[in-house]
C-alpha positions in Angstrom: 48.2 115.3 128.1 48.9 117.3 125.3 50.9 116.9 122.0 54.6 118.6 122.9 55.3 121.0 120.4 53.7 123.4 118.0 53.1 121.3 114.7 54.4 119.6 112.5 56.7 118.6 115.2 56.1 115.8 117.3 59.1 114.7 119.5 59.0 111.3 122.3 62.3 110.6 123.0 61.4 107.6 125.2 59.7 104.1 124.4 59.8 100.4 124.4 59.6 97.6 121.6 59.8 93.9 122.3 63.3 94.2 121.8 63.3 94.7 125.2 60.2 94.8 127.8 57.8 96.5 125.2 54.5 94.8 123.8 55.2 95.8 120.0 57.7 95.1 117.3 59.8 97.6 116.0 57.5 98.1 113.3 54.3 97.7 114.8 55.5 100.8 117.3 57.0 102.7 114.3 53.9 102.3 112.6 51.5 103.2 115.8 53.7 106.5 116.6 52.9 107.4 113.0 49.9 107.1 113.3 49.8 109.2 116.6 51.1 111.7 114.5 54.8 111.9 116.4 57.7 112.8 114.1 60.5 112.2 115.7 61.5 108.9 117.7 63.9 107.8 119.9 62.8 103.7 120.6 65.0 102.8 123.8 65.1 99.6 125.0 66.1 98.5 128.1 70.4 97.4 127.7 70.0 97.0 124.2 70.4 98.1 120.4 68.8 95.2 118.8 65.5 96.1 117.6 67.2 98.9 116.1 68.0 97.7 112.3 64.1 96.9 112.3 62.9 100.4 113.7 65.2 102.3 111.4 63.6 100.4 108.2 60.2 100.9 109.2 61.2 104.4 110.1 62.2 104.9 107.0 59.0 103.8 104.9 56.8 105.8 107.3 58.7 108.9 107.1 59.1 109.5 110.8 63.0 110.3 112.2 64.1 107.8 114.2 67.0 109.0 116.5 69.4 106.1 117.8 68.4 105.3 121.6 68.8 103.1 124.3 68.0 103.1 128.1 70.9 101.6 130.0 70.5 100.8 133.9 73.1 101.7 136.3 73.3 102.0 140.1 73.6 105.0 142.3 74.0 105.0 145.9 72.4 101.3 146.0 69.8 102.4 143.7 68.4 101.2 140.7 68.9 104.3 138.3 68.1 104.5 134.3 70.2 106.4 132.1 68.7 107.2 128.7 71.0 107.8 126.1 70.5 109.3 122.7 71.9 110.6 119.0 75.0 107.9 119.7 77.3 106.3 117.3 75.7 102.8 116.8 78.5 101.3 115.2 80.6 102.7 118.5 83.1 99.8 119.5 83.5 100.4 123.3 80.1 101.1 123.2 79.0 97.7 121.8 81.1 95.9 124.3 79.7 97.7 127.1 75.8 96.7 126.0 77.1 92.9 125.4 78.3 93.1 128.8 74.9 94.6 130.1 73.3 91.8 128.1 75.1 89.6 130.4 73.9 90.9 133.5 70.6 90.8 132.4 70.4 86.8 131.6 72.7 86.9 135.2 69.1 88.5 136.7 66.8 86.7 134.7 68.4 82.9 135.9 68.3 84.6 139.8 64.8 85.5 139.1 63.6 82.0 138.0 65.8 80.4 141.1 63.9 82.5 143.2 60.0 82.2 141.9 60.6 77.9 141.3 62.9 76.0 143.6 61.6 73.0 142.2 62.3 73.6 138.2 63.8 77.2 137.8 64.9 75.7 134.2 61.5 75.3 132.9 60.2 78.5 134.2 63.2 80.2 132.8 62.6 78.7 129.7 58.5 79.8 129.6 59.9 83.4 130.5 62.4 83.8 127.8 59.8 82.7 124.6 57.5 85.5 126.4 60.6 87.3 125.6 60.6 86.5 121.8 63.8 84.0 122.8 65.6 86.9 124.3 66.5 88.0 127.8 63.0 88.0 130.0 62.5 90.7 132.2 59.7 90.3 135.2 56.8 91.3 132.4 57.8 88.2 131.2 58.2 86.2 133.9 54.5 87.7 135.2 53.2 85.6 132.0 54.9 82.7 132.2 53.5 82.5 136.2 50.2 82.9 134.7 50.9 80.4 131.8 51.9 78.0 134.5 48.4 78.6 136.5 50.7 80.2 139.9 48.7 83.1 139.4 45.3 84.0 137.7 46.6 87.3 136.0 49.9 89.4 135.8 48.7 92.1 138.1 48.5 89.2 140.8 52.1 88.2 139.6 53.1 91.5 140.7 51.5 92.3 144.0 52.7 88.1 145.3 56.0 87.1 143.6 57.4 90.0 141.2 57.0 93.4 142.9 58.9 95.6 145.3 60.5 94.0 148.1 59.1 90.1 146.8 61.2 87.1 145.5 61.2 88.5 142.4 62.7 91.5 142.7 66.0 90.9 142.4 69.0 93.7 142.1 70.7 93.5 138.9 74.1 93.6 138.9 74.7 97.0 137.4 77.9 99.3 136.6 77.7 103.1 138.5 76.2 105.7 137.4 79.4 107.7 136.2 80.8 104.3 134.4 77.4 104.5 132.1 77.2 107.9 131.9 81.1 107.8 130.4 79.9 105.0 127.9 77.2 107.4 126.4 79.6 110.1 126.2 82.8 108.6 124.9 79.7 106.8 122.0 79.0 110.6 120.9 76.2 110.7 122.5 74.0 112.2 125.4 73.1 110.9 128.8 69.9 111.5 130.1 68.4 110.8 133.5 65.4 109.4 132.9 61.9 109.6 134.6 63.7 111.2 137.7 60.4 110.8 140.2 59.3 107.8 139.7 62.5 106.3 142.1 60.7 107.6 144.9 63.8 109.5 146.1 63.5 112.4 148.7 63.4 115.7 147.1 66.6 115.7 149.1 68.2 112.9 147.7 66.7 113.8 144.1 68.5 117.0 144.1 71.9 115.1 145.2 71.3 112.5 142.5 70.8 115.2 139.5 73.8 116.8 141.2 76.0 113.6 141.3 74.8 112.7 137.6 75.8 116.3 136.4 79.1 115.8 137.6 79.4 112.3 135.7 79.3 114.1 132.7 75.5 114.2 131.8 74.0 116.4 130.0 70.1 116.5 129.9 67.2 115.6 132.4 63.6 114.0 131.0 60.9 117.2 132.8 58.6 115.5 130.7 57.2 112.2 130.6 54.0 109.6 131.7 52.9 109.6 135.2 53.6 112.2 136.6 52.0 115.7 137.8 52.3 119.3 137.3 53.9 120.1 140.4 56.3 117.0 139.8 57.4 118.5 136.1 57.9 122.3 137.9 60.1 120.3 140.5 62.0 118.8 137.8 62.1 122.0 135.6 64.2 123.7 138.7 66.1 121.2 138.6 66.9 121.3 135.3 67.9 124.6 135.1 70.2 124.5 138.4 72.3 122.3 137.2 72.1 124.0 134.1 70.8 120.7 131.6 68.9 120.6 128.6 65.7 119.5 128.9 64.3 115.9 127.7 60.9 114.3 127.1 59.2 110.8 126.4 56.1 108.9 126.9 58.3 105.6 128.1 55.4 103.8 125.7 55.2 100.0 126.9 52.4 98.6 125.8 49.2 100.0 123.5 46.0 100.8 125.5 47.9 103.2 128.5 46.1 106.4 128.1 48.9 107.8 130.5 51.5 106.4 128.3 50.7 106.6 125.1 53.3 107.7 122.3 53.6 111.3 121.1 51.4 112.4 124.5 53.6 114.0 126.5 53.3 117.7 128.4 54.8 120.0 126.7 58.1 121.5 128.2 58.2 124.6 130.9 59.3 127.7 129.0 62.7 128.3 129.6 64.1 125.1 129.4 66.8 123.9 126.6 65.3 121.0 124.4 67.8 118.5 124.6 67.2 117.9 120.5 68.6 121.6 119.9 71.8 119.8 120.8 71.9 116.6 118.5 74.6 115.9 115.9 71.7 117.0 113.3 69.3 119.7 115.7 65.5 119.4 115.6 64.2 122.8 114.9 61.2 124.7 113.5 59.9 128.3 113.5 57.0 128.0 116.1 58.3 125.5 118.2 56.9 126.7 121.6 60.2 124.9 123.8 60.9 127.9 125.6 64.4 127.4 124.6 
């Protein structure tokens, strides 16, 4: 892992606060991707703008660029798909609607969720969940404590593997727009769409390709080559792909929770050469002599 660009410049475009699933505070991650030396931030949150206010004032104290972001989820083909979008108009109308309404969905999920994991008292695990959630919608981080809380499990990785993971009770579908409805939202906001962390929906290079295609065609713009998790080959795979259907290039650590080596803000490969750094293209570009992009 390697810091992205050629300093100053420090660029994730992809993280998590406990506005939605994260383990920090706006603040707290403001302050920790200062002091991993990142200048520029893009703090996405899962369906939602409202840790937002809090990250642009700390932002602002700690002299770091915050860049408005979010990380909407969608479906495509009867998958789950995640649609990061950046540099929109947060004061956006339509826009606004469109994330109460994926608000919705999420407490619609969440109450499944808790049917699902207690027959018996769904309400009171519900209830556990959502003040994991600092009294907002719980996701199934969330719900992992509150089974632990409740003494169902002994720790969350045990919440995963019986009750939460893929293909258990708790993995319930949301009930998400398409992919081209989202992608429209981001656009119509001023902003860019960006299909985020493109291998880690364990597609078929086959059905990878068809995806990038299909989101292309929606209207998106940009394709994250870089982020945690992922290998060498994987990032040349996605570069390709970035370049045949002719997008910019994106990059983030998707920062959860402190203590991730492989996730940790402001560590990100840097780029292929030859790509197009999707933050050449913002309302206000990010540029500097030096910057080793390859755009």
């Amino acid at each position: 892992m390697t810091i992205p660009q050629a300093l100053p410049l420090c660029i994730d475009l992809h993280c998590h606060s406990t506005a939605s699933d994260g383990a920090l505070s706006p603040r707290a991650l403001l302050e920790r991707a200062s002091e991993m030396g990142v200048t520029h931030l893009a703090v996405t949150d899962h369906d939602t703008l409202a840790g937002l206010a809090e990250a642009r004032d700390a932002a602002h104290q700690l002299g770091v660029a915050l860049i408005n972001g979010v990380e909407l989820s969608c479906v495509w083909r009867s998958h789950t798909i995640h649609i990061v979008g950046l540099d929109f108009d947060h004061q956006d109308v339509r826009f606004l609607a469109a994330l109460d309404g994926q608000h919705e969905n999420r407490w619609r999920r969440a109450r499944t969720i808790a049917g699902k994991l207690s027959r018996r008292n769904p309400d009171a695990l519900l209830a556990l969940a959502t003040a994991h959630a600092g009294d907002d919608v719980p996701g199934r981080p969330h719900f992992a404590r509150a089974l632990v809380e409740q003494g169902v499990v002994k720790d969350i990785n045990q919440a995963f593997k019986r009750h939460l993971g893929a293909g258990k009770p708790g993995d319930v579908k949301a009930f998400w727009p398409e992919l081209d409805e989202v992608v429209r939202w981001l656009v119509e906001a001023g902003g860019i769409a960006v299909l985020a962390h493109p291998k880690k929906y364990r597609l078929t290079a086959t059905k990878l390709r068809q995806l990038v295609a299909d989101f292309r065609r929606a209207g998106g713009q940009a394709l994250e080559v870089s982020t945690s998790g992922q290998t060498a080959t994987d990032m040349a795979f996605l570069a390709e792909l970035c370049k045949k259907e002719n997008l910019w290039a994106s990059q983030g650590s998707d920062f959860h929770f402190p203590g991730a080596a492989w996730s940790e803000l402001g560590r990100i490969s840097k780029l292929p050469d030859g790509l197009a750094p999707v933050w050449h293209y913002f309302r206000q570009p990010i540029a500097a002599t030096g910057d080793q992009s390859g755009a």
